[in-house]
Every structure is written in structure tokens, then in C-alpha cells.
N, C-alpha and C positions, 0 to 999 in steps of 0.2 A: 511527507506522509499525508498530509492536508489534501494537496492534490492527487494523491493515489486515490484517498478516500473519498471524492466529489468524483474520481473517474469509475471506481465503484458504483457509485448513484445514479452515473446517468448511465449506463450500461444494466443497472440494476442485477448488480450481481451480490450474492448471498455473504454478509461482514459480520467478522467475530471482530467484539473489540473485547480486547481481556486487560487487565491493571493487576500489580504482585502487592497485597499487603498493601493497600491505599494508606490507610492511618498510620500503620507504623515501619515503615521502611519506602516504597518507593514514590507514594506520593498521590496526586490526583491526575489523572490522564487531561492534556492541552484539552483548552475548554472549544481550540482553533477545531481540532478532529471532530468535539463530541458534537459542535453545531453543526457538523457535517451530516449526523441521523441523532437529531437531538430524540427522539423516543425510543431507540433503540436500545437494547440492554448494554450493559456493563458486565463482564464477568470478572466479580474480584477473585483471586486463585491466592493459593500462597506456595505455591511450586515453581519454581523458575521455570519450569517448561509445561505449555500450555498445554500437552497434548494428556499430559497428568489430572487436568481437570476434565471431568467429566461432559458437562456441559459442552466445553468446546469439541469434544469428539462427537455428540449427540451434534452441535449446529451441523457439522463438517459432513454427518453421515445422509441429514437433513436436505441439506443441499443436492442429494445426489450427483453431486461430478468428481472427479478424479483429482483435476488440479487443482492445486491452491497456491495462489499469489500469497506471498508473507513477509514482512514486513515488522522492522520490530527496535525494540531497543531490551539489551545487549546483541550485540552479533553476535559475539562471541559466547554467551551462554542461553537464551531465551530462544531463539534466531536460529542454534546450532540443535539444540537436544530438543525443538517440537521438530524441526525440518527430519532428523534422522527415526525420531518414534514415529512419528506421519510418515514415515517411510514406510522403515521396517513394519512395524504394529500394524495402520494403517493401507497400505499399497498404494499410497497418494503418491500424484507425481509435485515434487516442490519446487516453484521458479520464486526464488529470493528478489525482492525489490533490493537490491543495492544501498541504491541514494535517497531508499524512504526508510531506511535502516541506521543506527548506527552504535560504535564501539566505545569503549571508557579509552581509547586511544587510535588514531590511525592503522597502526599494526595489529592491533587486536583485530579490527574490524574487519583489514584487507588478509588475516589469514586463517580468520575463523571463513570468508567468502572461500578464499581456496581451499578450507578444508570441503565445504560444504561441495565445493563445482569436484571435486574428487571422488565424494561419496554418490554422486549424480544430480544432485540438485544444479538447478537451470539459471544461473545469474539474469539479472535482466534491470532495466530501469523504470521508474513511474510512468515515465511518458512512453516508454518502449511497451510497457502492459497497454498504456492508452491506446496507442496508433494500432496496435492491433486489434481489441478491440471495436474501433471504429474499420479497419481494414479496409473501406471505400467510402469515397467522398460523397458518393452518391446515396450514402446510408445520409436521407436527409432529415430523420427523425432526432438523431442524436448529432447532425453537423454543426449547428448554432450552440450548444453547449459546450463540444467538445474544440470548439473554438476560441469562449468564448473562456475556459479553464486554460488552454495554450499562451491565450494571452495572457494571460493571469499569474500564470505560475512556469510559463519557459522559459526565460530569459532569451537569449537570443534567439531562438524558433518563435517565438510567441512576439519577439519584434520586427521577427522577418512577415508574419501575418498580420499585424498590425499594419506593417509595411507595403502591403500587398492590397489589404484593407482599403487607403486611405491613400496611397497614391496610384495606384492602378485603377480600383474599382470608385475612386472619390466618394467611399463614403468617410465619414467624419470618426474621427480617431477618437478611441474607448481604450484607454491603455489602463486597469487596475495595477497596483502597487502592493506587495505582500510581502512583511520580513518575513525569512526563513526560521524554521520552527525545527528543533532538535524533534526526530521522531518519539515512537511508544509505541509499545508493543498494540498490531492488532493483526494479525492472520486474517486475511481474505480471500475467499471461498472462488475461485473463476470455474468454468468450464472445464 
């Protein structure tokens, strides 16, 4: 989700970050995400589905674009009832982050994803939203970051650039180290 969120930033595309009941039920949102736009708001909700709070239909309408990237924790209930009201209610089209998502189990998570790729919603990955985003290498405004997030956070694509980096092109190897961070809920706003 980390990396979803930094590929947000340098595309500069429009992010809801939302948190359920901080104090007394789920907690404080990874401090890894919130340095990712440390001034950017917080919306605390107390609905399991974002699409219930107001605020986050106002960012979404704000935004002016249709899709939204989403990304979340529970899959199965956070994930599944803002993706279907941003449907319905909304007329958004919804492409689910996957693997910047996740379930209070395995099976929870891969059949809340099939419910959701049933009802239309677009499965996809963090990096699979990135490379499109970036969509040509020649976009050289955003190449040095989105390189520089690959290595960062791909594991093996991100050592195949390194790779490429440092014994092809000899420059001198920049390899960052980052554990993996259970996600949290934040819906993000794309084109």
C-alpha cells in the first residue's frame, strides 16, 4: 500500500486516505502511508464503507475522473461495500489494488476479489496501476522516481532494474530495503 501510495505522489493523482474509529476499534493508520502526504488529511469515518462518509464522496466528486484505484483493509467488507456504492450510487468505475489490500484471512480476501471482479470491478496490482501510469519510458519527468519506487518496493522487477542499473549501464548500485506493511484502508482517486 506504501508503494501504491508514493506511486499516487509522483503521478500526483487525487488520495483519500480514510481510518474506522481510530481510538476505539481500529486503530491509527501505518505512520509508513501517512509520511507518504504527511499534510494531507485523515478522514476518520465510523462506517465500514467509505462511500457512507460524506467527505470521501465530496474528495471523489472533486477529483473530477470516473476511476478510482482502491485499496483497503478488510477486502472483504471495507474493499467490497465502498467498491459496489461507488458503483452503484456513484457510476465510478472501480480497479481494486489486490496486493495493496488485504483480508482477516486468505479466503476471505481471494473471494471477496471474486466477488467484486463479478460485479465489474477491475482487479489489478500496485505496480500494474504504476506501469501504467508511467506508460512510456520516455515520460522523463516522472522516470527517475518511478524507478527509483521499483527498486524500492518490487522485489524481483526492482532487482532486475537494479540489475540493469549497475551492470549494464555501470552506474553504482542504490538498492533500498523495505519490510512489507499489512495495508489500510485508503481509496485512490486515478483518471
Amino acid at each position: 500500500m506504501v508503494a501504491l501510495a508514493k506511486a499516487a505522489k509522483i503521478f500526483d493523482i487525487p488520495t483519500t486516505i480514510t481510518n474506522v474509529e481510530t481510538e476505539s476499534f481500529s486503530g491509527h493508520t501505518y505512520p509508513e502511508l501517512l509520511a507518504v502526504f504527511p499534510e494531507h488529511p485523515l478522514f476518520e469515518r465510523t462506517s465500514m464503507n467509505s462511500w457512507d462518509y460524506g467527505k470521501v464522496r465530496e474528495a471523489l466528486a472533486a477529483s473530477g475522473r470516473n476511476k478510482v484505484v482502491v485499496s483497503g483493509l478488510w477486502t472483504e467488507v471495507c474493499n467490497n461495500t465502498f467498491a459496489f456504492s461507488a458503483m452503484a450510487e456513484g457510476g465510478y468505475e472501480i480497479y481494486m489494488v489486490a496486493d495493496a489490500s488485504g483480508g482477516t484471512s486468505r479466503e476471505a480476501h481471494d473471494y471477496a476479489m471474486q466477488r467484486m471482479v463479478q460485479a465489474g470491478v477491475v482487479p489489478v496490482t500496485w505496480q500494474q496501476v504504476l506501469l501504467e501510469w508511467q506508460r512510456d519510458w520516455a515520460r522523463r519527468d516522472s522516470y527517475d522516481a518511478v524507478m527509483e519506487l521499483v527498486k524500492e518496493h518490487s522485489g524481483a522487477y526492482g532487482m532486475g532494474v537494479n540489475y540493469a542499473y549497475t551492470m549494464v549501464h555501470k552506474a553504482p548500485e542504490r538498492v533500498a530495503h523495505r519490510p512489507r506493511l499489512a495495508p489500510v484502508a485508503a481509496p485512490i482517486a486515478a483518471e
